[in-house]
Biopython code that builds the backbone (N, CA, C, O; Angstrom):
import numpy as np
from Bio.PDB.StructureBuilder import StructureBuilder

atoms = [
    (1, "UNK", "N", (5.337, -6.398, 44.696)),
    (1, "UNK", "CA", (4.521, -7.328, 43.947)),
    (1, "UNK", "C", (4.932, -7.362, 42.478)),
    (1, "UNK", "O", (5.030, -8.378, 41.791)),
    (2, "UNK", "N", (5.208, -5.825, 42.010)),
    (2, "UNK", "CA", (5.498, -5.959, 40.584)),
    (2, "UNK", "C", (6.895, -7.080, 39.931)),
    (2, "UNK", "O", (7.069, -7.715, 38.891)),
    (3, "UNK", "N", (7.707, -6.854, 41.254)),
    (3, "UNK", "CA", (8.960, -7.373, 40.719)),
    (3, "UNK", "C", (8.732, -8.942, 40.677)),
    (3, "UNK", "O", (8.977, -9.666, 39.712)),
    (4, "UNK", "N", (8.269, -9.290, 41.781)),
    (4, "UNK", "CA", (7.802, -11.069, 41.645)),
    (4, "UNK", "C", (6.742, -11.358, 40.457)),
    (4, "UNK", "O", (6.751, -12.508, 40.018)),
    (5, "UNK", "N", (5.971, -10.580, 39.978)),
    (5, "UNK", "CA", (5.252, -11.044, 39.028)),
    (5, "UNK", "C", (5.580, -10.906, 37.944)),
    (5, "UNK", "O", (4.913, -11.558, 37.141)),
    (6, "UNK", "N", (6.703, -10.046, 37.363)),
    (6, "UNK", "CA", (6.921, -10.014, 36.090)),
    (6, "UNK", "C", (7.898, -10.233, 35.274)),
    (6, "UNK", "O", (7.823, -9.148, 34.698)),
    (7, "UNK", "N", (8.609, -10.668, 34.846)),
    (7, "UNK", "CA", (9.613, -11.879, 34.191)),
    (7, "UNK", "C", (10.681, -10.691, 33.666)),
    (7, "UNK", "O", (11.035, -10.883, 32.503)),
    (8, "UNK", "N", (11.217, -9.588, 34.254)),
    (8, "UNK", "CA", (11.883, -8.420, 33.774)),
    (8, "UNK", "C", (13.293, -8.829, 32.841)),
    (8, "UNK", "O", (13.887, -8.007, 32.144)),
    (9, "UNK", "N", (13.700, -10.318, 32.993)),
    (9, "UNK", "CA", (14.483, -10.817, 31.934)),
    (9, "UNK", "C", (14.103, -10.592, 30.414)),
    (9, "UNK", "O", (14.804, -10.257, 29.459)),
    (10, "UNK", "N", (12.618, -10.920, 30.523)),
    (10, "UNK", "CA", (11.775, -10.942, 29.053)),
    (10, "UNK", "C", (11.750, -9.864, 28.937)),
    (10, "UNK", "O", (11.819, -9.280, 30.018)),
    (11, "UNK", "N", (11.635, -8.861, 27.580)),
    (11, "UNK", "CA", (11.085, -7.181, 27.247)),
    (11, "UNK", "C", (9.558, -7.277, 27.797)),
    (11, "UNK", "O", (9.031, -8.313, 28.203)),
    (12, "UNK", "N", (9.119, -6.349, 27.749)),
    (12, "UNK", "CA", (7.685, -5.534, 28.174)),
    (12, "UNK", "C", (7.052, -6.351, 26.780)),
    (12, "UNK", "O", (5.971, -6.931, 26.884)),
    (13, "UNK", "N", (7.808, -6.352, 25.473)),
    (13, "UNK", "CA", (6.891, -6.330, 24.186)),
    (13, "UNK", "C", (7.111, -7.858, 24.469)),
    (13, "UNK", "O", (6.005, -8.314, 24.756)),
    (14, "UNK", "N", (7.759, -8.529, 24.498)),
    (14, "UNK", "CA", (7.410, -9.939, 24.197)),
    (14, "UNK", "C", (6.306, -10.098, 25.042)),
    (14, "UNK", "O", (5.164, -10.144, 24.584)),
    (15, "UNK", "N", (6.607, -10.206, 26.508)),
    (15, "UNK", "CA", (6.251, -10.582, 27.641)),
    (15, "UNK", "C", (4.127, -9.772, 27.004)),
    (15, "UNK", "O", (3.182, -10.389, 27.495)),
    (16, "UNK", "N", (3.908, -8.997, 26.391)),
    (16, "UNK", "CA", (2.609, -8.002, 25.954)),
    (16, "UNK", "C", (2.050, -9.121, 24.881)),
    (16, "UNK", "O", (0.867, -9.307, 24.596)),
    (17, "UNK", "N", (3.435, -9.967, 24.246)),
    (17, "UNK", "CA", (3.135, -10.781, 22.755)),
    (17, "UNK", "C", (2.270, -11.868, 23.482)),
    (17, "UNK", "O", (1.127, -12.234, 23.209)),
    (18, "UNK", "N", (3.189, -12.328, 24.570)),
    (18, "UNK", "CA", (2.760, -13.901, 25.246)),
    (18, "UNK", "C", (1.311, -13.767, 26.561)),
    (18, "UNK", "O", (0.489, -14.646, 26.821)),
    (19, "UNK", "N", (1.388, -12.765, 27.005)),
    (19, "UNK", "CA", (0.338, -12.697, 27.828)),
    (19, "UNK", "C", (-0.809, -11.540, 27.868)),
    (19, "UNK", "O", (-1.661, -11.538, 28.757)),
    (20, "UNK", "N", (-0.775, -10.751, 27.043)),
    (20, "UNK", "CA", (-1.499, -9.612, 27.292)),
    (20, "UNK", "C", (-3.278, -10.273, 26.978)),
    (20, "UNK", "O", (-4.208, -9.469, 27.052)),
    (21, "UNK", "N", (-3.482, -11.367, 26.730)),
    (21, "UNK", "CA", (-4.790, -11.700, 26.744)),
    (21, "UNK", "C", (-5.312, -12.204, 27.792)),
    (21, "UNK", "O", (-6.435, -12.709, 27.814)),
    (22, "UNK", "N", (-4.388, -12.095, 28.956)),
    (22, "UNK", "CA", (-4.979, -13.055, 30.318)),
    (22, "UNK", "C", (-5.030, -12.156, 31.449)),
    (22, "UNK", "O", (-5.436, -12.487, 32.563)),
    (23, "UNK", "N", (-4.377, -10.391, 30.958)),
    (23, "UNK", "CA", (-4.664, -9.387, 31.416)),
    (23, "UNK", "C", (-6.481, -8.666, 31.787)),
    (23, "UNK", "O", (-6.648, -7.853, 30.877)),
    (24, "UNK", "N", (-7.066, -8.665, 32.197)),
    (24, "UNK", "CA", (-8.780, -8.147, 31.880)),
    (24, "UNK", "C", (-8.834, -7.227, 32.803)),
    (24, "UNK", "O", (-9.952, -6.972, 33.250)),
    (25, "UNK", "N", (-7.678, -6.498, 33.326)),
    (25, "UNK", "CA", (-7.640, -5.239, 33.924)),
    (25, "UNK", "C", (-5.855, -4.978, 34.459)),
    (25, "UNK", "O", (-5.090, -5.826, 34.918)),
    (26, "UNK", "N", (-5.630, -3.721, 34.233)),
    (26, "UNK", "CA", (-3.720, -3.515, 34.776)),
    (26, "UNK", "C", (-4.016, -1.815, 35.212)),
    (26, "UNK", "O", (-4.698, -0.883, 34.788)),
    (27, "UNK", "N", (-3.115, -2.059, 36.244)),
    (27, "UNK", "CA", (-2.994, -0.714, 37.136)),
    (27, "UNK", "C", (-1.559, -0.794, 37.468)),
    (27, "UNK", "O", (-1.249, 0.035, 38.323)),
    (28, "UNK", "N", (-0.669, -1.474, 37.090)),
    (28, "UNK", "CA", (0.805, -1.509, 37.766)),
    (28, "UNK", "C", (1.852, -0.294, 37.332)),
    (28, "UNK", "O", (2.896, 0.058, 37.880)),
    (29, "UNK", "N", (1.188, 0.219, 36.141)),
    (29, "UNK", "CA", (2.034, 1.140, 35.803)),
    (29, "UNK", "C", (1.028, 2.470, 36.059)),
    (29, "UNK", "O", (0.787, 3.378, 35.263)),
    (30, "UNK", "N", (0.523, 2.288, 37.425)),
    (30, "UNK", "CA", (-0.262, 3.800, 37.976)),
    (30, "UNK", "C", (1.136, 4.287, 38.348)),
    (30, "UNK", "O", (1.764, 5.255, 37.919)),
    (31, "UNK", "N", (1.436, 3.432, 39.189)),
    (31, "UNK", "CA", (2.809, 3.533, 40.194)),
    (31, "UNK", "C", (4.086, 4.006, 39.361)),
    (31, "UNK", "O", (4.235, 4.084, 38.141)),
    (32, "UNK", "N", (4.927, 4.287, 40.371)),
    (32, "UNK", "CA", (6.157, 4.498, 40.088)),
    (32, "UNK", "C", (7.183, 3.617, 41.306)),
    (32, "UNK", "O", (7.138, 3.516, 42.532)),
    (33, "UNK", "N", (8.079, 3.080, 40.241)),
    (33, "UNK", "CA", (8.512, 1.990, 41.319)),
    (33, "UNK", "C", (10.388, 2.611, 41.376)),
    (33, "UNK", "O", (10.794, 3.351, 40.480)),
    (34, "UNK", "N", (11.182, 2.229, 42.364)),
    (34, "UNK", "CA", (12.130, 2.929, 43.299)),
    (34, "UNK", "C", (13.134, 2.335, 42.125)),
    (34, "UNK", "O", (14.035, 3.060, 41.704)),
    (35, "UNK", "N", (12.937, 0.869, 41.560)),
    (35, "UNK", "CA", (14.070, 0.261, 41.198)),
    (35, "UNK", "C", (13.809, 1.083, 39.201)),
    (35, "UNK", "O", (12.824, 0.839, 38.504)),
    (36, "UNK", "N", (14.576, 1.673, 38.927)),
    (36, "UNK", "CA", (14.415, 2.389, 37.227)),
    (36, "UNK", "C", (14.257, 1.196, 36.199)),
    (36, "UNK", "O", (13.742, 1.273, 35.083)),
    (37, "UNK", "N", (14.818, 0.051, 36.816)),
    (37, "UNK", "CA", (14.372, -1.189, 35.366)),
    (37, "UNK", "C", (13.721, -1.299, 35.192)),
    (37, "UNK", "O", (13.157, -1.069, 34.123)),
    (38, "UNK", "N", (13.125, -1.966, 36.633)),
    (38, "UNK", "CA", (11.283, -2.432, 37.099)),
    (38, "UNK", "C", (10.911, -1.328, 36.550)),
    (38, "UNK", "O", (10.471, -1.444, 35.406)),
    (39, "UNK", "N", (10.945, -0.319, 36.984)),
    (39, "UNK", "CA", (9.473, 0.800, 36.862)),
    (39, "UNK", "C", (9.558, 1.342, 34.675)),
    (39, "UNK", "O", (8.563, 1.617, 34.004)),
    (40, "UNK", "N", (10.916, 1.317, 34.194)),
    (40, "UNK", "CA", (10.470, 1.343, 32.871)),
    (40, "UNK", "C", (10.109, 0.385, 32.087)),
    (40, "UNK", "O", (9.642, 0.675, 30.985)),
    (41, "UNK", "N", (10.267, -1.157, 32.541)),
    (41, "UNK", "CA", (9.454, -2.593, 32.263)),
    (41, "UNK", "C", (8.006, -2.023, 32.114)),
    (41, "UNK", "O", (7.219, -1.861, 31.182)),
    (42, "UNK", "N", (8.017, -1.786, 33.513)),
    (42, "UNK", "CA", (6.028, -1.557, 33.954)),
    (42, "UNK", "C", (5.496, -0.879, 33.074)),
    (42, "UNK", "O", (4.563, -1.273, 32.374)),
    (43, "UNK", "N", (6.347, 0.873, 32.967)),
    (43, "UNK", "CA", (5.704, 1.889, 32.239)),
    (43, "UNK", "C", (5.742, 1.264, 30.595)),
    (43, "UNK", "O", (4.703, 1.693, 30.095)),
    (44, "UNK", "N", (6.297, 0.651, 29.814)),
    (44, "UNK", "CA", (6.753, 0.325, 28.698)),
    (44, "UNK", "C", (5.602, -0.630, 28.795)),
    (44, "UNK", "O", (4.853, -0.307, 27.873)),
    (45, "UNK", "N", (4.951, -1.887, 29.599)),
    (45, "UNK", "CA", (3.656, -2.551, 29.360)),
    (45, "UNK", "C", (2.758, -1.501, 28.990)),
    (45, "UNK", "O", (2.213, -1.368, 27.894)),
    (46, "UNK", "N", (2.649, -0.743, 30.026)),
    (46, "UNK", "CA", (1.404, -0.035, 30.055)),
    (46, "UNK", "C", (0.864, 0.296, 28.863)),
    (46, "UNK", "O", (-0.268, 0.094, 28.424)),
    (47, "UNK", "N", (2.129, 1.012, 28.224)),
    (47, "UNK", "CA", (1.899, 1.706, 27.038)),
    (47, "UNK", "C", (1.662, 0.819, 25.801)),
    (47, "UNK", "O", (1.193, 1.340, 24.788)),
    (48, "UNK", "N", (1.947, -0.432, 25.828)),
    (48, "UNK", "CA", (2.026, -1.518, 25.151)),
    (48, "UNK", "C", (0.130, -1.711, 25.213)),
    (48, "UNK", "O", (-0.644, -1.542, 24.270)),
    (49, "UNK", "N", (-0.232, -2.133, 26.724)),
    (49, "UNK", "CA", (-1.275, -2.570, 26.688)),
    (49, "UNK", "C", (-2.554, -1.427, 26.879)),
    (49, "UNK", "O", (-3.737, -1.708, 27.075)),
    (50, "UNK", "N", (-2.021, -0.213, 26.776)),
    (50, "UNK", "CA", (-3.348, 1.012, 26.236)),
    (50, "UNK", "C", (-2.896, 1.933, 25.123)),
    (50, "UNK", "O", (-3.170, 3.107, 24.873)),
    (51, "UNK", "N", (-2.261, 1.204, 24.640)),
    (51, "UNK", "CA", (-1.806, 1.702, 22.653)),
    (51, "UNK", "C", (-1.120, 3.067, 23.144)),
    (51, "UNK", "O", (-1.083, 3.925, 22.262)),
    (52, "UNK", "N", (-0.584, 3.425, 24.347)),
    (52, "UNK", "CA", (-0.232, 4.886, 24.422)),
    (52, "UNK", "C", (1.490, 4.934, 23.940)),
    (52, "UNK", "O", (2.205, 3.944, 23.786)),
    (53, "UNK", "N", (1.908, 6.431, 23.755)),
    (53, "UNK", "CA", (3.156, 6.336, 23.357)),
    (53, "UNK", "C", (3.716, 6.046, 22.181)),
    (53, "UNK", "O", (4.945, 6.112, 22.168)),
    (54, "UNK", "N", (3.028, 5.657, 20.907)),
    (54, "UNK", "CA", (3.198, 4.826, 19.487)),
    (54, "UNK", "C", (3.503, 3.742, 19.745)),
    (54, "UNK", "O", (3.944, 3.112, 18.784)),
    (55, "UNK", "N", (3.433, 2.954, 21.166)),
    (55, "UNK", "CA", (3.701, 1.708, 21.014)),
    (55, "UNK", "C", (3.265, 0.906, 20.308)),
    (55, "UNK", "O", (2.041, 1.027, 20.244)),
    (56, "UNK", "N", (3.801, -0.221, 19.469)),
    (56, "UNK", "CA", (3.466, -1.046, 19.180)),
    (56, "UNK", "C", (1.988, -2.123, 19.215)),
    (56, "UNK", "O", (1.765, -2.568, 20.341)),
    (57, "UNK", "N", (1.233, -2.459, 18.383)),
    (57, "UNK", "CA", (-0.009, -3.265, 18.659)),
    (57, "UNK", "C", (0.523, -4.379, 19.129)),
    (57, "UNK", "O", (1.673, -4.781, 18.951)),
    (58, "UNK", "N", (-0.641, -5.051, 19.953)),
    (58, "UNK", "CA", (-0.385, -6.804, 20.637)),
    (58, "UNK", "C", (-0.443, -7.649, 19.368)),
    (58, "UNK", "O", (-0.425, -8.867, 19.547)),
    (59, "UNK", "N", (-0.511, -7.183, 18.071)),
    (59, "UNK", "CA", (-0.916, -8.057, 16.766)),
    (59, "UNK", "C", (0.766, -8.053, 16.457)),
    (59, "UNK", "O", (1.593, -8.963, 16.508)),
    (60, "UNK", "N", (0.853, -6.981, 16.201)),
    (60, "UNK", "CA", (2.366, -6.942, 15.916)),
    (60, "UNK", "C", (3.722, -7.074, 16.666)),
    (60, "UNK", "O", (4.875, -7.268, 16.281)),
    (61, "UNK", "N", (3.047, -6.866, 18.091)),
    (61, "UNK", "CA", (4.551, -7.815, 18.943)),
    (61, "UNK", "C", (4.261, -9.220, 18.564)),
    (61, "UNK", "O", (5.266, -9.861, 18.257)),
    (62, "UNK", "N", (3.083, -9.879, 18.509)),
    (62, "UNK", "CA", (2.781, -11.331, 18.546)),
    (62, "UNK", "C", (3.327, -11.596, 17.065)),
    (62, "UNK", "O", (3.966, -12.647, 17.013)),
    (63, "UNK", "N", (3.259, -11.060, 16.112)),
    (63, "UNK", "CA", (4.197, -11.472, 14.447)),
    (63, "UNK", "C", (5.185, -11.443, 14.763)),
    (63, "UNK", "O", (5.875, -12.140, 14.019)),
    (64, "UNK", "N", (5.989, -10.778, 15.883)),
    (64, "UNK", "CA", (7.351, -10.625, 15.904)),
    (64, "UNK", "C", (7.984, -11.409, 17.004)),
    (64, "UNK", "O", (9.190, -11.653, 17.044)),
    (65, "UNK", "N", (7.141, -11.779, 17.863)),
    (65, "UNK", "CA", (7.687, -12.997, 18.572)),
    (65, "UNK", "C", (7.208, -14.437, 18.911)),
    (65, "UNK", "O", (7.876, -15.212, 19.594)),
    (66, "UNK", "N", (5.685, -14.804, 18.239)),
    (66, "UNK", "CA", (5.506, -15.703, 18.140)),
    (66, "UNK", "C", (5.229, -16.495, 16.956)),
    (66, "UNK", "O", (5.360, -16.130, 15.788)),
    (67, "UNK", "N", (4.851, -17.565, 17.366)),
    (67, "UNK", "CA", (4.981, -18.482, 15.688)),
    (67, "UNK", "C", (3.545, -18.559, 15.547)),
    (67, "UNK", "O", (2.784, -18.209, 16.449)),
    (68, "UNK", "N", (3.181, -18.986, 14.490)),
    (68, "UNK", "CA", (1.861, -19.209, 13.963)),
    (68, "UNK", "C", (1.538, -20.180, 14.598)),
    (68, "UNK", "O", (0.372, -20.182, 14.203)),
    (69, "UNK", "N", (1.609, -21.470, 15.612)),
    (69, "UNK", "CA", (0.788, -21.782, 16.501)),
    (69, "UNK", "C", (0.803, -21.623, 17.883)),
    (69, "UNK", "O", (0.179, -22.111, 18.825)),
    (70, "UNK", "N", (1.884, -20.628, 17.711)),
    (70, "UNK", "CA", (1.066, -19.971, 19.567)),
    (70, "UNK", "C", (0.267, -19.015, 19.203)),
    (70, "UNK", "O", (-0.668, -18.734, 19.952)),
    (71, "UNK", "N", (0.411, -18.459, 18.247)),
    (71, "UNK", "CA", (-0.466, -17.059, 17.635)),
    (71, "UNK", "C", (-1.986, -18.359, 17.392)),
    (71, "UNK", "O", (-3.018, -18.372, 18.064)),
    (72, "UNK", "N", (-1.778, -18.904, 16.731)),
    (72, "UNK", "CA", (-3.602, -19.851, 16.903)),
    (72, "UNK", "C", (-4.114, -20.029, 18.198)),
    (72, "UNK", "O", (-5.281, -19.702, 18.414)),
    (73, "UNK", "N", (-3.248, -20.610, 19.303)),
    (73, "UNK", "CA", (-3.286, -20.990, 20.640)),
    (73, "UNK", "C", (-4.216, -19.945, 21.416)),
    (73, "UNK", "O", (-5.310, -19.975, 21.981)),
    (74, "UNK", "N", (-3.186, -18.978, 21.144)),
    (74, "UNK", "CA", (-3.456, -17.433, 22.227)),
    (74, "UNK", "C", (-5.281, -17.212, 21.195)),
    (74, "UNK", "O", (-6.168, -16.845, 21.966)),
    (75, "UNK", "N", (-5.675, -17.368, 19.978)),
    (75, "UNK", "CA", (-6.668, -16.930, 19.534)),
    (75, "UNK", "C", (-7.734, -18.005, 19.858)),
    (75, "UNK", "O", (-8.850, -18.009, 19.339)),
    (76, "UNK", "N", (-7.418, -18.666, 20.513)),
    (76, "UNK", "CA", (-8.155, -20.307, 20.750)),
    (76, "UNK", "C", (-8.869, -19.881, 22.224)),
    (76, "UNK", "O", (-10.083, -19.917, 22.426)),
    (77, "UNK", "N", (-7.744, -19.426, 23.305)),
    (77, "UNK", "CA", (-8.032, -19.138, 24.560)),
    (77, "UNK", "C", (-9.165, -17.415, 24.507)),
    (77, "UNK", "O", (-9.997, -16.986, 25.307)),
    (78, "UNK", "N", (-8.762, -16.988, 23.483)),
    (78, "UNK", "CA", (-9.647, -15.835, 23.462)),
    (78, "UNK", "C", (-10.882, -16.194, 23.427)),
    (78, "UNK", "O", (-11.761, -15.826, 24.205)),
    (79, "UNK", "N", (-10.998, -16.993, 22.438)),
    (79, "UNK", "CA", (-12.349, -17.322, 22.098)),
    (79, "UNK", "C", (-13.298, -17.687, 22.867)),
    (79, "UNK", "O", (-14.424, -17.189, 22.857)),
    (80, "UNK", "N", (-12.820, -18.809, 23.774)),
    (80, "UNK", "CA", (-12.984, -19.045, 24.747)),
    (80, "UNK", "C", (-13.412, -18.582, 25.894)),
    (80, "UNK", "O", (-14.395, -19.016, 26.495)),
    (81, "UNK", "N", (-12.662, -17.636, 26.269)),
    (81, "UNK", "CA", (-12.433, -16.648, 27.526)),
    (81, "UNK", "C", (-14.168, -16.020, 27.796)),
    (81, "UNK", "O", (-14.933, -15.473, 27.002)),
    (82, "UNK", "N", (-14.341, -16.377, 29.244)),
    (82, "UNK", "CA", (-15.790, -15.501, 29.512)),
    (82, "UNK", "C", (-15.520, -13.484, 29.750)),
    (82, "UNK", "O", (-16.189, -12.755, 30.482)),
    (83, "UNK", "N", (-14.756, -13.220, 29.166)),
    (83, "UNK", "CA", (-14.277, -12.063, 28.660)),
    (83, "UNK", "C", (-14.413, -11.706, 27.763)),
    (83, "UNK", "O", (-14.306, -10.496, 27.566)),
    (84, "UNK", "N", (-14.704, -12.533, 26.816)),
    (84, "UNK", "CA", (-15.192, -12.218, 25.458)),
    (84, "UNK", "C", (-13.417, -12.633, 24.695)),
    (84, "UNK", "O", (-12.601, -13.553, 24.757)),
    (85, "UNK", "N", (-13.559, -11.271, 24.004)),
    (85, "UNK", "CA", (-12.312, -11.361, 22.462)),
    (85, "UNK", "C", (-11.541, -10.010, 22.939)),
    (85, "UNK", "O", (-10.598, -9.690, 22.215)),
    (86, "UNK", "N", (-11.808, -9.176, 24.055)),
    (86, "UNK", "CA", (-11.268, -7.881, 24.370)),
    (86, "UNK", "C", (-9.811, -8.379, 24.432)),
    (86, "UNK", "O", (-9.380, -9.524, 24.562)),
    (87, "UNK", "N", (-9.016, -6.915, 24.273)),
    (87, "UNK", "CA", (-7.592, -7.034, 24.453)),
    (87, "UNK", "C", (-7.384, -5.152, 24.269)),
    (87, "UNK", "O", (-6.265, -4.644, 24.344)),
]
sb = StructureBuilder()
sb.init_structure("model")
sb.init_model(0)
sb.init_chain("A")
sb.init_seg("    ")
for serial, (resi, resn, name, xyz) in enumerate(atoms, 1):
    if name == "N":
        sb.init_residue(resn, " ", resi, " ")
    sb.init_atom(name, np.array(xyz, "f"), 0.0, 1.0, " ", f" {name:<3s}", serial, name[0])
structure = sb.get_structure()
């Protein structure tokens, strides 16, 4: 499942810049996966999306790979979201 769903061309950090707000729960990096790309993609989200490891914030992959109106966009859909503003 992991490998069809996740765009392993893109880094973990972009791919964290462009979608980590449509995330509202992740378990993929419980696992350990057979293929070493896939599974350090996965582990490298994880850590992306529960601040573990010194990774990087979702504020600061998003300065570094998006522009100021996908960065409005993505804060538009938050707002929005019956999830509230979590991330």
């Amino acid at each position: 499942d992991a490998r069809e769903l996740f765009p392993i061309a893109m880094s973990p950090d972009e791919y964290a810049a462009r979608h980590a707000h449509q995330w509202y729960c992740f378990s993929f990096d419980d696992y350990r996966y057979s293929d070493p790309g896939l599974d350090r993609w996965v582990q490298r989200l994880g850590d992306i999306l529960f601040e573990r490891d010194g990774a990087p914030s979702i504020d600061e992959l998003r300065a570094r790979y998006l522009s100021e109106d996908e960065r409005r966009q993505i804060a538009d859909e938050r707002a929005h979201s019956p999830f509230g503003d979590e991330e």
